[in-house]
N, C-alpha and C positions, 0 to 999 in steps of 0.2 A: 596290433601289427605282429606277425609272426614271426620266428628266423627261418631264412630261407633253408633247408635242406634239400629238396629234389632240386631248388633252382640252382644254385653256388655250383658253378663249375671252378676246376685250377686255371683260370686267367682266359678266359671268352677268347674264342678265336674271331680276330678280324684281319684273316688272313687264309692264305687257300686252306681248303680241309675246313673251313669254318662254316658256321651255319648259311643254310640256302637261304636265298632272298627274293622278293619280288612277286611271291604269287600270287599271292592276295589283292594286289594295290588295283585299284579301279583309275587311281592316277596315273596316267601314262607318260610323262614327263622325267626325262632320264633323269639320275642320280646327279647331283648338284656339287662341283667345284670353286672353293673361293678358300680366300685364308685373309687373316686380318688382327694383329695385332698394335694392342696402348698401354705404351708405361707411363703416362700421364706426366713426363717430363715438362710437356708444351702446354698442359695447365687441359682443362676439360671441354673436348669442343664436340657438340650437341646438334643437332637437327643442320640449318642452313650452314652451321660451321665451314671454311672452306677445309676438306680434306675430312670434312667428319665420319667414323666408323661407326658413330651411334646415331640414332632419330631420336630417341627421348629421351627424355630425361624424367624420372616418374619421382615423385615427393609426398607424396602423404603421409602429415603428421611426421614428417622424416626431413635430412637435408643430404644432399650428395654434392664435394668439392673437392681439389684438391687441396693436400697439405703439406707438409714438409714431411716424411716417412719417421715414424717411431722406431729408434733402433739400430737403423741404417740409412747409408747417405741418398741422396734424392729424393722424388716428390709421390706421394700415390693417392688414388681416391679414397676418403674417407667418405663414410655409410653410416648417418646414424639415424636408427628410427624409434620413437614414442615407443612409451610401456602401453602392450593393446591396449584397446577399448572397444568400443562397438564396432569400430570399421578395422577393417587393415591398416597398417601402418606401416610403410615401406621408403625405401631409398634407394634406387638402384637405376644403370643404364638397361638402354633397349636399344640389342640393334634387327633390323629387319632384314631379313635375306630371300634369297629369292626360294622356291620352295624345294626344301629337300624329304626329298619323296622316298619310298622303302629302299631301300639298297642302298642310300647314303649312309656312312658313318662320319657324324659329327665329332669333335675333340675340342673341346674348353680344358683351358689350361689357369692358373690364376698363382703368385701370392697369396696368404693371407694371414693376418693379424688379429687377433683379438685379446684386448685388455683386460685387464683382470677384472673390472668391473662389470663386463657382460657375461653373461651363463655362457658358457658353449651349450645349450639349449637351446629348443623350439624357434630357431631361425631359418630360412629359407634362403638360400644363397643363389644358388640358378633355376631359372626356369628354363625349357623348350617347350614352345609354345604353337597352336596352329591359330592365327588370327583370321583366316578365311577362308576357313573349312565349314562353313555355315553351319557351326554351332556353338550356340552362347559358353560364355564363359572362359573363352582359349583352350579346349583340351591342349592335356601334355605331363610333363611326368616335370618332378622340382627335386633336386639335391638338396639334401638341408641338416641340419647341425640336430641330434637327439644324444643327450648328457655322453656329451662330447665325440659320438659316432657319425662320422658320415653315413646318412641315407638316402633311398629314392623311392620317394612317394609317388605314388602312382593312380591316387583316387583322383583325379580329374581326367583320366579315361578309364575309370567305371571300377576300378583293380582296388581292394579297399585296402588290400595287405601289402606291407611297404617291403623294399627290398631292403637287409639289413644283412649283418655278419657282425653275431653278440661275443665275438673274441677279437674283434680287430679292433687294432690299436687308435687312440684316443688324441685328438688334439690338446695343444696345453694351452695356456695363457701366455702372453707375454714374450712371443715368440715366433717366429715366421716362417711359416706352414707352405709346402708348395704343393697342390692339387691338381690333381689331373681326371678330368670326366669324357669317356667314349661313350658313345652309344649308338647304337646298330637300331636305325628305326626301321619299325616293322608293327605290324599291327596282330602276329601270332605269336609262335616260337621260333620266329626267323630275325625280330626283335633280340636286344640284348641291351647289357652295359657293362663298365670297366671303373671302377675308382682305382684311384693310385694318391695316396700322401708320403709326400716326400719320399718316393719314389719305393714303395711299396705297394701292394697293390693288398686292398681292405677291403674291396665287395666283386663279386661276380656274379652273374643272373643272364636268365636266360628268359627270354619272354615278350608280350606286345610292350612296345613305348612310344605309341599311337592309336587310337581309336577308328575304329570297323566303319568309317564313312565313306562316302563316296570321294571325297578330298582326302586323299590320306598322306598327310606332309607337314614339317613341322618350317615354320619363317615366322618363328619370332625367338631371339636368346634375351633373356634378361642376368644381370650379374648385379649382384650388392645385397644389402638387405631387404630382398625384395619381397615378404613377410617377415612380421616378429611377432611370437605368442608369449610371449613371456608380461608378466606384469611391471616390469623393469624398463627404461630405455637402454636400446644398445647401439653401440661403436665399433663396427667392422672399419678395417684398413685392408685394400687390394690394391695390385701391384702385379706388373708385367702379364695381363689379359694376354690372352689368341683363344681363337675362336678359328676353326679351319674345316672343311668338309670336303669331301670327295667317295667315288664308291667304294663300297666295301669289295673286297676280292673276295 
């Protein structure tokens, strides 16, 4: 995985003056509205839940509940998954939304904690996902923990080179970290995205973050540990979620 040079722009415009959108898309389905916020106060409610935000609840070799928060007062999802093995091993919500097609910008927001005991290593934290765009496997791009950088990997629509910035600041242990993910779906360079920790901002790119199909839209977000490569088991804590989408101007 390379650092990005030609892509890092100073702070992606998702605002007028910003990158064009929309030419590409064979989906014609306007750009998608909704917002949706859990601070898991009211404990973890899942698929039939009444008032539920999330449909699954995913657990392989992993478990995902709430618990009392480490640190500070109230409750938040803990995320803990298996040291790999042959399979994935994961612990995280899924929620489904309806499809957000090029010209939306999505925004995940989270909490997050991690103990001293897990690497800030080879975790996968979000996915955006296309579950019915008829093609195996969900394309879509995953935010995830590399010795201790936020980045966004992007091989599962085809992109081998991950999007990175090898001077940005570092998550720590033991301490609670507030994240912030935009991204401007798009299947060329009408594509983008935006990291923000603790209210800095530590990656910027320009690029697809969607796959050249005839379906081009992403309705699925996953949050938690929803891969771990590390040979270790690990223990993510999240806290105060939104997830919101609307078009990009």
């Amino acid at each position: 995985m390379t650092r990005l040079r030609s892509l890092l722009i100073g702070g992606i415009a998702f605002a007028c003056g910003g990158i064009a959108v929309g030419s590409l898309s064979q989906d014609r389905t306007a750009p998608t509205h909704f917002a949706f916020a859990d601070d898991f106060e009211k404990g973890l409610c899942v698929g039939r839940c009444r008032g539920a935000r999330w449909a699954i609840l995913q657990q392989e070799d992993g478990s995902a509940d709430v618990v009392a928060a480490p640190d500070r007062p109230g409750r938040v999802l803990r995320a803990m998954a298996a040291a790999k093995r042959d399979r994935v091993t994961k612990a995280d919500l899924v929620a489904r939304t309806a499809p957000m097609t090029e010209g939306t910008a999505v925004s995940i927001a989270f909490d997050l904690y991690v103990p001293k005991a897990t690497p800030l290593n080879s975790i996968q934290l979000v996915d955006l996902e296309c579950a019915t765009c008829g093609e195996g496997g969900n394309p879509g791009i995953r935010l995830y923990l590399r010795n201790g950088r936020l980045r966004i990997d992007r091989s599962k629509i085809g992109i081998a080179d991950a999007w990175v910035r090898d001077d940005a600041p570092t998550l720590t242990h033991d301490r609670w970290h507030h994240i912030g993910l935009t991204v401007r779906i798009g299947a060329d360079h009408d594509g983008g995205a935006r990291v923000l920790l603790d209210g800095e901002e530590v990656l910027a790119a320009r690029g697809a973050t969607i796959m050249k199909l005839l379906r081009r839209h992403i309705d699925r977000v996953q949050i938690g540990a929803t891969a771990n490569s590390n040979p270790v088991p690990v223990t993510l804590y999240f806290d105060n979620v939104s997830v919101s989408a609307a078009p990009s101007r």
